[in-house]
C-alpha positions in Angstrom: 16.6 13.4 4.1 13.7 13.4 1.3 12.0 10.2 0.1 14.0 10.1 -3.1 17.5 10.8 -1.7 16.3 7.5 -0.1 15.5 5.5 -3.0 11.8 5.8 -2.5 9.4 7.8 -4.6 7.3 10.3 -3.2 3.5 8.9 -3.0 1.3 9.2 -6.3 -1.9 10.7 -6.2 -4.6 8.9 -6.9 -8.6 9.5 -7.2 -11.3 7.1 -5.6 -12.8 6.5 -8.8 -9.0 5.6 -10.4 -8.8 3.3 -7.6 -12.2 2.1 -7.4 -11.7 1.0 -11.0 -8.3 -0.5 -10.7 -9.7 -2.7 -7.9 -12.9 -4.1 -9.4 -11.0 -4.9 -13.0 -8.9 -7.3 -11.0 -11.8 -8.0 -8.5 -12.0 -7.8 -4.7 -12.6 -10.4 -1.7 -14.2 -10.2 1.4 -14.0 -12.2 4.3 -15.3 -12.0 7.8 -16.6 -13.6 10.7 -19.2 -12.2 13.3 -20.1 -13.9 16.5 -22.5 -12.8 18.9 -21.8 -13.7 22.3 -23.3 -13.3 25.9 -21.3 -14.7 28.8 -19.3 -16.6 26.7 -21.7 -18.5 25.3 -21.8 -18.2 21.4 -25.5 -17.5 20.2 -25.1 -16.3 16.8 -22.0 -16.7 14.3 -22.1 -15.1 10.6 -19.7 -15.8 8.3 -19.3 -13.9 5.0 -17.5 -13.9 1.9 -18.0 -11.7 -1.1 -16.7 -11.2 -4.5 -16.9 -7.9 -6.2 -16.0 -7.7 -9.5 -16.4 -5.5 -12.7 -19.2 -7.0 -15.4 -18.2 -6.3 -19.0 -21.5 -6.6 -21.1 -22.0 -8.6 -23.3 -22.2 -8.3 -26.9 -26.4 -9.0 -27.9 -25.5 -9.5 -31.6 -22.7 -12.2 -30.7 -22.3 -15.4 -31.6 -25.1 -18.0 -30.6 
């Protein structure tokens, strides 16, 4: 049975820059955690959260 005989569309194409710029105009998060352990005994834990996002500039002649 084909994907559309069963109500589902067949997958769009898309390119890495189309989705690159899809994903930054709405922004992207992320989170982790990294722990560095011998013997069970934490030594060193990392934690890290980023934001990407698009930057729109900024018009120089704008209102002050």
């Amino acid at each position: 049975m084909a994907p559309a005989e069963r109500g589902r569309l067949p997958p769009e194409r898309v390119a890495l820059v189309d989705l690159l710029d899809r994903l930054l105009a709405g922004g992207v998060v992320v989170h982790g955690d990294l722990t560095l352990s011998i013997a069970d005994v934490d030594l060193v834990r990392i934690s890290l959260r980023v934001l990407i996002n698009s930057v729109t500039q900024l018009d120089p002649g704008g209102a002050s």
